[in-house]
C-alpha distance (Angstrom), angle and dihedral (degrees) to the residues before:
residue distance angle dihedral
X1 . . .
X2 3.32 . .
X3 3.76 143.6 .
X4 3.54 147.4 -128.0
X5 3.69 115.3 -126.8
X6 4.22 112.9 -126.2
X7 3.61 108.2 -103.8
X8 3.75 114.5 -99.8
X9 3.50 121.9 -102.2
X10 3.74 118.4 -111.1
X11 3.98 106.4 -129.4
X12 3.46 121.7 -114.6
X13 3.84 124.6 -138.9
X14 3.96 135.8 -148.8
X15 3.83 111.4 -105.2
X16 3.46 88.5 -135.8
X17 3.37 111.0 42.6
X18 3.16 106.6 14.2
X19 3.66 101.7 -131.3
X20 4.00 126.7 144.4
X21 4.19 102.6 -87.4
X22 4.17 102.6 -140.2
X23 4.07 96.3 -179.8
X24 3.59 124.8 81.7
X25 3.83 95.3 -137.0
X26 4.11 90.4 49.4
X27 4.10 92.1 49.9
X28 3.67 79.5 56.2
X29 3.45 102.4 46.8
X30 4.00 86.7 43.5
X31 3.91 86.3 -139.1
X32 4.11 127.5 87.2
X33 3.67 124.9 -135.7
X34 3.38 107.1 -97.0
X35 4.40 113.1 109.5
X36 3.30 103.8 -107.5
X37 3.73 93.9 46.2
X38 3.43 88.0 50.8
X39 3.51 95.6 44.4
X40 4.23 89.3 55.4
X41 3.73 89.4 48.8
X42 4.01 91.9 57.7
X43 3.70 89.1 50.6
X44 3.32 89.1 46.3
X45 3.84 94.6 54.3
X46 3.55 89.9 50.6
X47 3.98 97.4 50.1
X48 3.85 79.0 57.6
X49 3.90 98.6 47.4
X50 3.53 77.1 51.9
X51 3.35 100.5 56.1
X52 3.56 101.3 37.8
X53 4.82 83.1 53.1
X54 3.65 85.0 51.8
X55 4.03 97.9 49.3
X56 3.90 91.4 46.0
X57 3.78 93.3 46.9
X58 3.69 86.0 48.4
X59 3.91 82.0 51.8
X60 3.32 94.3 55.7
X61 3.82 93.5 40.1
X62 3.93 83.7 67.8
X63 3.82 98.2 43.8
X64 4.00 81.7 50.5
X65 3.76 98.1 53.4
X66 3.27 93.6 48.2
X67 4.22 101.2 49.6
X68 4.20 94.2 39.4
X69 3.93 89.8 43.4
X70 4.30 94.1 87.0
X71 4.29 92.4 51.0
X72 3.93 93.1 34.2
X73 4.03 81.0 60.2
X74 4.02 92.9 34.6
X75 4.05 85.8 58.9
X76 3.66 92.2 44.2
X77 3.58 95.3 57.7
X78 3.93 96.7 40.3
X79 3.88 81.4 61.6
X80 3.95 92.5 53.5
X81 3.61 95.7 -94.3
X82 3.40 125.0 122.1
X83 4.15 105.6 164.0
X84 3.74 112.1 64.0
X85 3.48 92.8 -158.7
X86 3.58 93.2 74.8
X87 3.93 89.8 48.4
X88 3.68 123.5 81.6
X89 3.69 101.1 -127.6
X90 4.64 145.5 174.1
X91 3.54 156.6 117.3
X92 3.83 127.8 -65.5
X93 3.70 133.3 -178.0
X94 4.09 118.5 -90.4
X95 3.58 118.4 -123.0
X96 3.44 125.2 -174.5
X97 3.31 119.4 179.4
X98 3.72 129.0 125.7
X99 3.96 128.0 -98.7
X100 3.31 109.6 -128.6
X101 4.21 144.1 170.4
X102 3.53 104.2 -82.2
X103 4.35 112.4 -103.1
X104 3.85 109.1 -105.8
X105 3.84 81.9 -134.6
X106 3.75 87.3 56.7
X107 3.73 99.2 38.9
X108 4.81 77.7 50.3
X109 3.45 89.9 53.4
X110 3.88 104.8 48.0
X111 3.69 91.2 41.7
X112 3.59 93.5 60.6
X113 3.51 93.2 46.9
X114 3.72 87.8 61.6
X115 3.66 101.0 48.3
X116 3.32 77.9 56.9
X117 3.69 99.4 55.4
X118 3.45 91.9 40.3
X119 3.68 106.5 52.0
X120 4.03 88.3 43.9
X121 3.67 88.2 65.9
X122 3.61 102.7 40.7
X123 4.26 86.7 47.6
X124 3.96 79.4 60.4
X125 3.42 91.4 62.1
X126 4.08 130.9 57.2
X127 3.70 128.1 -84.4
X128 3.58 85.9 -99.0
X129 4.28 86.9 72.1
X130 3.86 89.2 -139.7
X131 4.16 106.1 148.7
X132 3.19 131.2 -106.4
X133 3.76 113.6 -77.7
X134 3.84 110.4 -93.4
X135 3.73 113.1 -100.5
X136 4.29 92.1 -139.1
X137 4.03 86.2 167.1
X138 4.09 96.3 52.6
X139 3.95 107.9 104.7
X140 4.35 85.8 -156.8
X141 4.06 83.8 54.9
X142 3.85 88.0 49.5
X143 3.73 91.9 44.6
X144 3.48 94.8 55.4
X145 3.96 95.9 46.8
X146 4.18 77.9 56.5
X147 3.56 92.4 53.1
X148 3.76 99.9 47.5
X149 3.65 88.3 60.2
X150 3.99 107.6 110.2
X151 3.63 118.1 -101.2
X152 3.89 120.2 -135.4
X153 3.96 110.9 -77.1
X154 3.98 87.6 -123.4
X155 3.74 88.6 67.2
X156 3.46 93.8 65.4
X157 3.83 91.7 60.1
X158 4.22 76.0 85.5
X159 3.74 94.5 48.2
X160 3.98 93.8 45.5
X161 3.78 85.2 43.9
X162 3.67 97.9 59.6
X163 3.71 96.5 30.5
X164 3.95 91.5 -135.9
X165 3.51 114.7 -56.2
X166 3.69 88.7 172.4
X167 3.55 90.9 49.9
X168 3.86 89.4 65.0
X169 4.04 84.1 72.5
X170 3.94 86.4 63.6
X171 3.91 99.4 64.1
X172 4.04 98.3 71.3
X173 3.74 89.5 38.8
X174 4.16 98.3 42.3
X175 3.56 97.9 -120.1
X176 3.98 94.6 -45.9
X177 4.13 86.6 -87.2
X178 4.01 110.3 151.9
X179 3.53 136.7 155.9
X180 4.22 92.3 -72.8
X181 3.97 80.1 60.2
X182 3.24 99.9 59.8
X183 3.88 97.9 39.8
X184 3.86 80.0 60.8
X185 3.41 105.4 52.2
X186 4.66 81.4 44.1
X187 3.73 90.2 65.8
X188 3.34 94.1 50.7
X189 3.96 91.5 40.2
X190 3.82 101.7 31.2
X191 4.03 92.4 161.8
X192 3.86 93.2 54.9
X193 3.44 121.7 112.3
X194 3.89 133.2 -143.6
X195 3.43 95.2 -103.1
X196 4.14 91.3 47.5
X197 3.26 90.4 52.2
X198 3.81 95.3 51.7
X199 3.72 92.4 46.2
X200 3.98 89.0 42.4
X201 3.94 91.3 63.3
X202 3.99 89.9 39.2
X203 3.50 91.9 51.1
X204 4.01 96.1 62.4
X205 3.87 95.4 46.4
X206 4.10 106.8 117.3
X207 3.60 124.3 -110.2
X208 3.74 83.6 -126.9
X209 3.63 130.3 24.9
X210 3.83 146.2 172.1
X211 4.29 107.8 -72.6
X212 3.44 105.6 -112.3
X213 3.99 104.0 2.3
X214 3.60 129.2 101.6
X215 4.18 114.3 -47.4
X216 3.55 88.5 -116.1
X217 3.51 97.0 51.0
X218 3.87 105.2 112.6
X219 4.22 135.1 163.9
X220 3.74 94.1 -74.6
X221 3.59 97.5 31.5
X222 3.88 138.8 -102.7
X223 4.08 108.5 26.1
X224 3.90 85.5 -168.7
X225 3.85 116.5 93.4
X226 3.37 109.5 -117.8
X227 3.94 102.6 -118.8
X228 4.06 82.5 59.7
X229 4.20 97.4 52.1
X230 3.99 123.2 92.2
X231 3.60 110.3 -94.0
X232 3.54 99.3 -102.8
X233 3.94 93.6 62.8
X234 3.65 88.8 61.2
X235 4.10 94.9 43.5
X236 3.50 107.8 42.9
X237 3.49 127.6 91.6
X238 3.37 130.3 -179.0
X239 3.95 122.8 -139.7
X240 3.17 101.0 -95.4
X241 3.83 108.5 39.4
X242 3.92 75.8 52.6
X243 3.48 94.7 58.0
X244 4.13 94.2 45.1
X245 3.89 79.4 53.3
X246 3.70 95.2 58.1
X247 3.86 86.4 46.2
X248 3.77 95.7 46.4
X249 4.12 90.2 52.4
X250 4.16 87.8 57.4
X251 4.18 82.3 51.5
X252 3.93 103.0 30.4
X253 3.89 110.3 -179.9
X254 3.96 86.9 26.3
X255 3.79 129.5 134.0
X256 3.69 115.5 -112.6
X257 3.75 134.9 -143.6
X258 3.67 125.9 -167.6
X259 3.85 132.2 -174.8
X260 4.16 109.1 -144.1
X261 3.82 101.5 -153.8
X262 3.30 135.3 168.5
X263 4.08 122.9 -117.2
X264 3.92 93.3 -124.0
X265 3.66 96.4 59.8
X266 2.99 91.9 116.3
X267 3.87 100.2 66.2
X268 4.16 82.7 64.9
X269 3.90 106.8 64.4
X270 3.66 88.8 169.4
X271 4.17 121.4 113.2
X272 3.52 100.8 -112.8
X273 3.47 107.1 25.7
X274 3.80 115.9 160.6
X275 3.88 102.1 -112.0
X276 4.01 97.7 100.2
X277 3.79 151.3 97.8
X278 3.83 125.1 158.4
X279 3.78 123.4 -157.4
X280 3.35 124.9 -166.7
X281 4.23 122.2 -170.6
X282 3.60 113.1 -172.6
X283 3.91 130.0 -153.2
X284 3.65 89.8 -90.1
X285 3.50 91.6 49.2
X286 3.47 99.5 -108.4
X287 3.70 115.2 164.7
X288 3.98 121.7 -141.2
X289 3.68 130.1 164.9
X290 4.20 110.6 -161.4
X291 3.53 94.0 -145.5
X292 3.86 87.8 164.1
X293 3.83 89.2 64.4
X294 4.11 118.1 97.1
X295 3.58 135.1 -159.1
X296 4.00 115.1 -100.3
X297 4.01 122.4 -127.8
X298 3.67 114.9 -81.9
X299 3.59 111.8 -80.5
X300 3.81 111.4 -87.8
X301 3.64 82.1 -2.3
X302 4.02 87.6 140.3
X303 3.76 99.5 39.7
């Protein structure tokens, strides 16, 4: 009798390296032991993470087109237009959290803060409280005169949509305002005092604003003219009021409307489940939430 011999294995290699893996767990790993190796593999597990985030978002980009398209059009048409290729028009986030009087313990706490802020940059400066020279040759101080430029009302069709989920960031860190702040807001006010300054930034907080977000954070969005914010509330964008940008440049001058939603949607295939607001800007500017307007089933939610 005789018998076949097993069929040799074919040897595996490290990705990295390149060296013949001997252990089980490393052939399945596709990296050896030493650090560097194992260092590659991590960032190669992560580019895949990555990946794999990216393709289910896009996933649920789709499944998010598709439910929102039937009140993004209903909105278009209650504001007198019926072609949405002529309207600048997307997705936002879905908060919903409640607007509230600002806690006297919150109200205590960013106050200080500011004092704070304030009274570091004017002990930077001479008795005399003249500003800081302005720096006219720093690029960041010429970014930041780009980025307190208004944006076009229809863009805020996003913002109102959402109702600031990147403000929330702003209520642990009150509103991102430090000393650099307030030397901005100095060369542009040289003869304001301390104490104007203070009661400037007090002055524009909302009677009502979102629990738990940033002080400033009111119905519509920020209460705090732009040329007084922290840089990054003037820079950042989030992904989607990005992507309304992009569309809004193809249809300058356009009325915008924007479908806040939130990301778990999809757990709710039911028509009228509670995860929406539409916004709709028109050319004039004309603000109008459709509050009347309800989510759709899931698509093929019934099938």
């Amino acid at each position: 009798m005789t018998f076949a011999n097993p069929p040799a294995r074919t040897p595996a290699f490290c990705k990295s390296c390149r060296q013949q893996l001997t252990s089980v767990a490393a052939v399945e790993a596709g990296y050896c032991d030493r650090p560097e190796c194992a260092t590659r593999m991590k960032i190669d597990q992560s580019g895949q993470l990555a990946k794999s985030q990216e393709e289910q978002y896009q996933k649920w980009l789709e499944i998010t087109h598709a439910r929102t398209a039937p009140v993004i059009m209903a909105a278009a048409q209650e504001i007198g237009e019926d072609d949405l290729d002529e309207v600048a028009h997307g997705l936002a986030p879905y908060v919903d959290i409640p607007v509230v009087p600002l806690p006297a313990e919150r109200r205590s706490a960013f106050e200080a803060h500011l004092r704070a802020a304030v009274r570091e940059s004017f002990e930077a400066t001479d008795a005399s409280e003249v500003p800081p020279e302005r720096p006219e040759d720093d690029p960041e101080y010429a970014r930041r005169l780009a980025q307190e430029a208004p944006d076009p009302m229809a863009l805020n069709a996003a913002c109102i949509a959402c109702q600031g989920d990147c403000c929330l960031q702003g209520g642990t860190r009150h509103a991102f305002i430090k000393k650099n702040v307030i030397d901005y807001f100095r060369w542009s006010n040289p003869e304001a005092t301390a104490d104007e300054i203070v009661q400037i930034y007090l002055d524009h907080i909302p009677e009502n604003s979102t629990s738990g977000s940033c002080v400033y954070h009111g119905v519509q969005g920020c209460t705090l003219p732009r040329n007084y914010r922290a840089n990054i509330c003037n820079s950042f964008q989030c992904r989607f009021r990005l992507t309304l940008f992009q569309d809004y440049v193809m249809k300058p001058g356009s009325a915008a409307v924007v479908a806040g939603i939130s990301h778990d949607h999809t757990e709710d295939p039911a028509a009228g489940a509670p995860y929406l607001r539409v916004v709709s800007v028109s050319e004039e500017g004309d603000v109008t939430i459709h509050s009347h307007l309800t989510l759709p089933a899931l698509p093929g939610a019934n099938s």
